[in-house]
N, C-alpha and C positions, 0 to 999 in steps of 0.2 A: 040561373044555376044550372051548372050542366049536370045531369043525373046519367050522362053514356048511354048505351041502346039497350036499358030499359033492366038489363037482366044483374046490375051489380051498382052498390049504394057508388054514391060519389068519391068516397076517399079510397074505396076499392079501385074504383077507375084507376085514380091515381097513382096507389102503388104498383097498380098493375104490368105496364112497362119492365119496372125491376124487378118484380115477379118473373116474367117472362124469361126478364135475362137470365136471375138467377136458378130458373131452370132448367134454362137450354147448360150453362155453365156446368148443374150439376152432372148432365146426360152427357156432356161431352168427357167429364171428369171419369162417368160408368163407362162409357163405353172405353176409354184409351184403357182405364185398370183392367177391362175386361178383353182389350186386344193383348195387354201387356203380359196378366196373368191367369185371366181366366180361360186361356187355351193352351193351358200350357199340357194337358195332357194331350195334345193333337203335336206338340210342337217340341215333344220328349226330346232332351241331348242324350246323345247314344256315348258309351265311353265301350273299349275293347279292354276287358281283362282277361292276361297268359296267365296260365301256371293253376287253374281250376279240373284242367282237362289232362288226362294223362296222356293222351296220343300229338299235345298240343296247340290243336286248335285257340281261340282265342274267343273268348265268350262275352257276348254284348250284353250290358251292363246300363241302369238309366241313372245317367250321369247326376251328381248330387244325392242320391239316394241311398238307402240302405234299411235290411230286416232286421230287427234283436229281438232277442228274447230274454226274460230276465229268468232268474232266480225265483221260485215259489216264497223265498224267503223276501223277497224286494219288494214292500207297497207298490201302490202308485206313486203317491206323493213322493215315495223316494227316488220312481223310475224317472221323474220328469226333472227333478234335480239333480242326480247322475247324468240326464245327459244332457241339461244345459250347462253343464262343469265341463262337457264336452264341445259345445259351442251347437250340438244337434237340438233339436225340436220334433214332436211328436207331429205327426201326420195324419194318422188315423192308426185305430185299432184293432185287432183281428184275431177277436175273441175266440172264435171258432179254434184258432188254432193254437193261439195262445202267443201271438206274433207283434209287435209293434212294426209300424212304415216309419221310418223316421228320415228327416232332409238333415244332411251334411252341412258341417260351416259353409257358406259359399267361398268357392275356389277352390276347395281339398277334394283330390283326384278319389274317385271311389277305394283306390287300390289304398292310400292312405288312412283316408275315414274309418274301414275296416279293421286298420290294424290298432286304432285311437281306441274303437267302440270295445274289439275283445281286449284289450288291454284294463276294462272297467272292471269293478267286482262284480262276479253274479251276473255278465253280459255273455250272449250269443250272438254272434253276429253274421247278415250272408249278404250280398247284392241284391240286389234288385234285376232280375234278371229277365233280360226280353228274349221276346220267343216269336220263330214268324212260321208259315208256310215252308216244310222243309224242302230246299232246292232240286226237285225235281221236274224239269223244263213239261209244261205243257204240247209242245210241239210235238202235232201227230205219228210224226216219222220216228221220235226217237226210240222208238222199241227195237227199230229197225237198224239202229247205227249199233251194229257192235263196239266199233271201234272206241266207243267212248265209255262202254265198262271195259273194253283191253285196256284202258289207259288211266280207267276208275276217276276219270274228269267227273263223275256224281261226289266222290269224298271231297276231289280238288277242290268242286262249287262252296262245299264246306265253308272252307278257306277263303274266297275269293271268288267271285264270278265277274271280275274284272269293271267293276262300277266306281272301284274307290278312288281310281284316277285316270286320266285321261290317256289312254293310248291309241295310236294306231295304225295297221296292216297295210304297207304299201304294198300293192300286187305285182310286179314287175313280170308279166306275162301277156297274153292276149287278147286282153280287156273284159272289165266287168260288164254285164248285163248291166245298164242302171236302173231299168226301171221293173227289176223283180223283185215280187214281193214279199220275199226272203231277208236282201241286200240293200233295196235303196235306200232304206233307214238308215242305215250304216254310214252312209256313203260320205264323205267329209265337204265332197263340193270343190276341190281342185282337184279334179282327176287330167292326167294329161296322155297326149298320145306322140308315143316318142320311135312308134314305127319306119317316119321318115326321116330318123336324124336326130331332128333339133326335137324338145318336146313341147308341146299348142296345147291351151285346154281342148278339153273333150268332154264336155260337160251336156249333158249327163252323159259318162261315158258308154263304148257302145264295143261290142263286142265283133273278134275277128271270125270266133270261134268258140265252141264251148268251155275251153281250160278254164279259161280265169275266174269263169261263173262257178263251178267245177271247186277250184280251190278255194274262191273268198269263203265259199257255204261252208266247208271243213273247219276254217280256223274261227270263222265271227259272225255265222246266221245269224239274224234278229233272232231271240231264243226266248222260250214264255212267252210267245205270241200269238201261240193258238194256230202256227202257221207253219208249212214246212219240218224242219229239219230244224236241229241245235248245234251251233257251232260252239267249239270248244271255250270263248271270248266273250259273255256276255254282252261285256260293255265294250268291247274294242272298235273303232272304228276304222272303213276301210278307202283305200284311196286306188283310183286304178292306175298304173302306168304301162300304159298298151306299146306293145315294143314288138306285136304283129301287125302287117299290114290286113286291111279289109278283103285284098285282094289275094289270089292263090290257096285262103285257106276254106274248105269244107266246113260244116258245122260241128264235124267232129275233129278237127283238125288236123286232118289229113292232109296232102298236096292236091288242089285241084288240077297241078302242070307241076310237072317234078321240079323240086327244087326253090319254088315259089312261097309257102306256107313257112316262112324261116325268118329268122333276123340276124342282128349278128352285133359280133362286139361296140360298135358305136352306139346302137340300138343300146345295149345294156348299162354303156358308161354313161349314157347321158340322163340314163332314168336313175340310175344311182345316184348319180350327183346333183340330180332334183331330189330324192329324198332325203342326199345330206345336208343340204344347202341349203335350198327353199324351204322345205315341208317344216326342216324344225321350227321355221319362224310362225308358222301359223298358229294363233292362239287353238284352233280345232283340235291341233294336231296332239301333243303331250310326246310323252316317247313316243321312237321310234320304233319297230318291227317289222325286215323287210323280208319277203317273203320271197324266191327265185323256185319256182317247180320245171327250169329249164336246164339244157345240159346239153354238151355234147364232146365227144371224146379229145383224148389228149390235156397236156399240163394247163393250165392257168395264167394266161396270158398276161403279161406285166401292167398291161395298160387299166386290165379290168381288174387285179391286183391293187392298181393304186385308187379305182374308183373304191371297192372295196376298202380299201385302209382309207379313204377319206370317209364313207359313211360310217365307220366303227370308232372311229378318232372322235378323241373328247371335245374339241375342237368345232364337229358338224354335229353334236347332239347323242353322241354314242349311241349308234343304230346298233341292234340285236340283227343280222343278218343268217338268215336259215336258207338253204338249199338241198334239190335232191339229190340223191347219190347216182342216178343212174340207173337203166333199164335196162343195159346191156349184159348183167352177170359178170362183168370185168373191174376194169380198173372206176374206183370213181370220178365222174363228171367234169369236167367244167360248166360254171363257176364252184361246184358244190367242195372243189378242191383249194380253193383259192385261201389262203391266212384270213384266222377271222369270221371264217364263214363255217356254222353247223352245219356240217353233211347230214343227212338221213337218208336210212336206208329205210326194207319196207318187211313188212310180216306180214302173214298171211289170219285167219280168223282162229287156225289152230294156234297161232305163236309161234309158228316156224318162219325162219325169215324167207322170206321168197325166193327161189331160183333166178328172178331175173333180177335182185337185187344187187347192184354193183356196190364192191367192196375196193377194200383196199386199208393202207395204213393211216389214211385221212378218217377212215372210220376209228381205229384204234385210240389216234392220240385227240380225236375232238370231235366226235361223230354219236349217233345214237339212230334206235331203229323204233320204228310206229307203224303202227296197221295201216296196210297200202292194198289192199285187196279187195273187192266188192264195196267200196266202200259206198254208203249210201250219202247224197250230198243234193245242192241244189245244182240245176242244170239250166241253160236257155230257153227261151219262151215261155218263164216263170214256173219252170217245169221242176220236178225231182228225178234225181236217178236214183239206183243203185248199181251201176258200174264201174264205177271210176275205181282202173286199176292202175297203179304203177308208182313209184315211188314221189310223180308229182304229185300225189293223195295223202303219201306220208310227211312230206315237210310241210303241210298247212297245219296240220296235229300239233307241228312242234313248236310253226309261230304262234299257234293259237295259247298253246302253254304257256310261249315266254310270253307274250301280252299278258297272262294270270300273274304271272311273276311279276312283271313289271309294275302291275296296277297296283299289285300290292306293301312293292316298296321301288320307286320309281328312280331310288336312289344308286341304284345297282348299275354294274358297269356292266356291258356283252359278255366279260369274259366268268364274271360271277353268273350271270345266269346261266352260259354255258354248264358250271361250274355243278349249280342246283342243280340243274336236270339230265347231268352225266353222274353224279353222286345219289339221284336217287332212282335210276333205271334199275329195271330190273333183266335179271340174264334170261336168255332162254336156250341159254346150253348151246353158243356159236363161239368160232373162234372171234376176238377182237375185232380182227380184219373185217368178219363178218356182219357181224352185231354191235360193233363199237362197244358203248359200254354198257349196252341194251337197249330193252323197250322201255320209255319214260313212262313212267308213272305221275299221274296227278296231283294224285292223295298225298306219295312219299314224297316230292317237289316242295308242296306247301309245308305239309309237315319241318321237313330241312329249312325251308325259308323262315318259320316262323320257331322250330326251335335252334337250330345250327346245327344238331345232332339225328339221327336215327337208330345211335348204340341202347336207348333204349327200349324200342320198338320192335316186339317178336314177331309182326307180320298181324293181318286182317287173316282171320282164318271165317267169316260170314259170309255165306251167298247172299246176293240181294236182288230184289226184283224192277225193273224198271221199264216201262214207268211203273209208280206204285202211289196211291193207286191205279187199276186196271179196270178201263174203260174198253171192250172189247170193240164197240160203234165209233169208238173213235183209234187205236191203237192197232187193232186188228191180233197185235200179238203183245205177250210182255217175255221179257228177257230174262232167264234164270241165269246169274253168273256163275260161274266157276272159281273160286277165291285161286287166288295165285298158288298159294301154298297147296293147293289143294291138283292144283294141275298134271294132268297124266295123261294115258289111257285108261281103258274101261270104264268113262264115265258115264253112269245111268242115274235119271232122275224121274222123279215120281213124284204124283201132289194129292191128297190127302185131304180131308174135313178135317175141321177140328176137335170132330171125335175121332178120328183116327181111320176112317173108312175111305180107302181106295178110290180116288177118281178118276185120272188118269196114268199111266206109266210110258214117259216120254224116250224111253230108251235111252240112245245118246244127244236124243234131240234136247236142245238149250231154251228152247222159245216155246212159248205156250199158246194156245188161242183160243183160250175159255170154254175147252167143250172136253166132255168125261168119253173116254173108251169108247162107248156109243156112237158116237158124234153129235152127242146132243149138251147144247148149250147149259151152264151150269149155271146155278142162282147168284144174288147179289149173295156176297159174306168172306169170311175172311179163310184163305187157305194154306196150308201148310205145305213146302215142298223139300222135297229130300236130293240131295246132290251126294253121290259117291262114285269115288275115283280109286285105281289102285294106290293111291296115298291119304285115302281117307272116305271122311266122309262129315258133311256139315248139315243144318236147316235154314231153313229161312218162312217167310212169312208172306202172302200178297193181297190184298185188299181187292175183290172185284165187283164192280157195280156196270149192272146194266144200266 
């Protein structure tokens, strides 16, 4: 008789086997229900509900879900069969506040359910609403970038920081740096080099001179990464097409032998016609956004006309095509002139448009203006500046934009996003010719994208501090804005405890660097600052931690 090893009767033995099986059977049963549902709060579906927010925006919402609240006068017993008349189910309960969690029929869009649940007797009903980390980039530099509370890209992020679809920024300039560690992240992995003509990869691409390093950082730094500088793009990615040779340019891209550091219309049609041609095909790629921060005088040559009309045509992918206007204070640029193509011009940190910004009537009928002045960016040898002046500074702002536009409805043709972000500029008191139809705005862009209108919207009249929090070991400064509305002369700011006690008085100065009157460094805690201009005057709030 076999009695097994010792530790189990004989018939035990015997079942044992099935036993086993039906073990492992049951743990394979736990575990798939516990991939399937018991992670499902890590594995939340997000849904986006409009029309909560008055300014617009669009508020994330956890799909299937929803809060009510009954009546004092509604049992239980009666709340759970109200809403199983509803096709809903209790969740859990949240007695504290007197709230029910309840899950939606499956398939009915939250924006539905909602209207099912208040339609009950004796129901209140709200989303389920998520909440993150509010979009304020980590990147040490960004205190430093004005230009991106000129253009309130912080409200933009609101909206969109360019994650929700794939775009991205061909550079048609002097080649990216590839392996700075700002950009290479970005980089999509066909980069070409079209300086001799025809365009060859050039992977990882490699720079002639500092421009293109210069611009990528403006419109799409890697951003939230602790590193660098934040480009206007979170998610956009970028592709080089080097259309300077290695040869004749300096690092700053000057002539090293007159005449040498230049390219010329071959050069540009042939890198157009790789971003309308090639690039769409690439699963990497998503829209298009081509970016030109080059120029040079007289009309718009037919041939590069027609590469242009082939990247913007529905045909090659309908590219968004942006260009600067010119640094000569004259007429504007070619290509910046060319049908099809946004011109931008440049402004300065006050919001005057630059003296060397060239204008013209390409600005009036299709053109806008962006901070082109000091602008702080990344630069070569994985370096930062804060120099980069001239209106090649201002058209990365504005691909950087339409990449936000695009990611957020990719559905859009060039001539609509032109469309957004010439409808929501704002003026700063230029002729047309000047200023085109202004400085673009972020905030107003999205706002218009996502409601169609801005006849409701009387303007941000709130200063706000960025970064915020303010880490002085890391930031060095934080930025006080100035709300638009609020823009003038004599503006003096001051920041304050939150008893109300004096700590420093910044004058006309805009940026702070965590030290009181003294010069002596102020505690962690939270402080209050005052902005007044001769058209007003607002507050604001800034969080500082040592």
């Amino acid at each position: 008789m076999v009695r097994g090893n010792g530790m189990y009767p004989h018939r035990l033995y015997r079942l044992w086997p099935a036993i086993v099986q039906a073990k492992t059977v049951l743990w394979i049963v736990i575990f798939c229900w516990s991939a399937l549902f018991g992670s499902q709060a890590h594995a939340r579906q997000i849904e986006k509900l409009y029309g909560l927010l008055s300014d617009g925006r669009p508020v994330e919402v956890a799909q299937g879900e929803a809060l009510v609240r009954f009546d004092a006068s509604v049992s239980t017993a009666q709340r759970r069969v109200v809403l199983s008349a509803a096709g809903a189910r209790v969740l859990s309960e949240l007695p504290s506040v007197g709230w029910t969690h309840v899950a939606l029929p499956g398939g009915v869009s939250v924006k539905s359910g909602l209207e099912t649940l208040r339609g009950l007797p004796g129901v209140s009903a709200e989303p389920n609403r998520i909440y993150r980390p509010l979009k304020a980039p980590n990147d040490p530099q960004v205190s430093n970038q004005y230009h991106l509370s000129q253009i309130d890209a912080f409200g933009g992020w609101e909206f969109e920081t360019g994650l929700s679809t794939r775009v991205t920024i061909a550079v048609i300039d002097a080649g990216i740096e590839g392996d700075h560690p700002d950009l290479a992240s970005k980089l999509i992995g066909t980069s070409q080099d079209c300086s001799g003509g025809a365009c060859v990869p050039d992977e990882p691409p490699t720079a002639a001179c500092n421009h293109a390093t210069r611009v990528s950082g403006i419109a799409a730094a890697a951003t939230d990464n602790g590193t660098g500088v934040a480009g206007v793009s979170w998610g956009a990615r970028l592709i080089s097409l080097k259309v300077f040779p290695d040869s004749g340019c300096t690092p700053d891209c000057s002539d090293d032998l007159p005449g040498t550091c230049e390219t010329g219309d071959v050069q540009i049609i042939n890198a157009l016609t790789y971003a309308a041609t090639t690039l769409p095909a690439s699963v990497m790629a998503g829209r298009i956004v081509i970016n030109m921060s080059i120029g040079g005088p007289g009309p718009c040559p037919a041939s590069v006309q027609a590469a242009v009309s082939l990247a913007t045509g529905a045909a090659a992918g309908n590219a968004v095509v942006v260009a600067a206007a010119g640094n000569d204070g004259s007429s504007v640029n070619s290509p910046g002139n060319c049908q099809g193509v946004i011109p931008v011009g440049a402004t300065d940190s006050l919001g005057n448009v630059a003296s060397f910004s060239s204008r013209g009537p390409e600005l009036s009928t299709g053109g806008v203006v962006a901070p082109g002045v000091a602008i702080v960016t990344t630069d070569i040898n994985g370096a930062t500046t804060g120099g980069a002046t001239g209106t090649s500074f201002s058209s990365p702002l504005v691909a950087g934009l339409s990449a936000l536009l695009l990611a957020a409805d990719p559905a859009r043709a060039p001539d609509q996003i032109r469309t957004l972000l010439r409808s929501s500029a704002e003026s700063v008191g230029q002729d047309p010719t000047v200023q085109g139809a202004g400085r673009v705005n972020a905030f107003l862009a999205a706002r218009l994208s996502n409601r169609g209108t801005l006849s409701d919207f009387a303007g941000r009249e709130k200063s706000i501090a960025v970064p915020n929090p303010f880490r002085p070991s890391q930031s060095g400064s934080v930025l006080l804005s100035v709300p638009t509305s609020l823009a003038g002369s004599g503006v003096r700011v001051k920041i304050y405890t939150m008893d109300g006690r004096l700590v420093r008085d910044l004058g006309a100065n805009t940026s702070w660097d965590g030290r009181n009157d003294a010069g002596n460094p102020v505690a962690t805690g939270t402080y209050l600052f005052f902005v007044k201009t001769d058209r007003g005057q607002t507050t604001g709030k800034v969080a500082l931690i040592r």
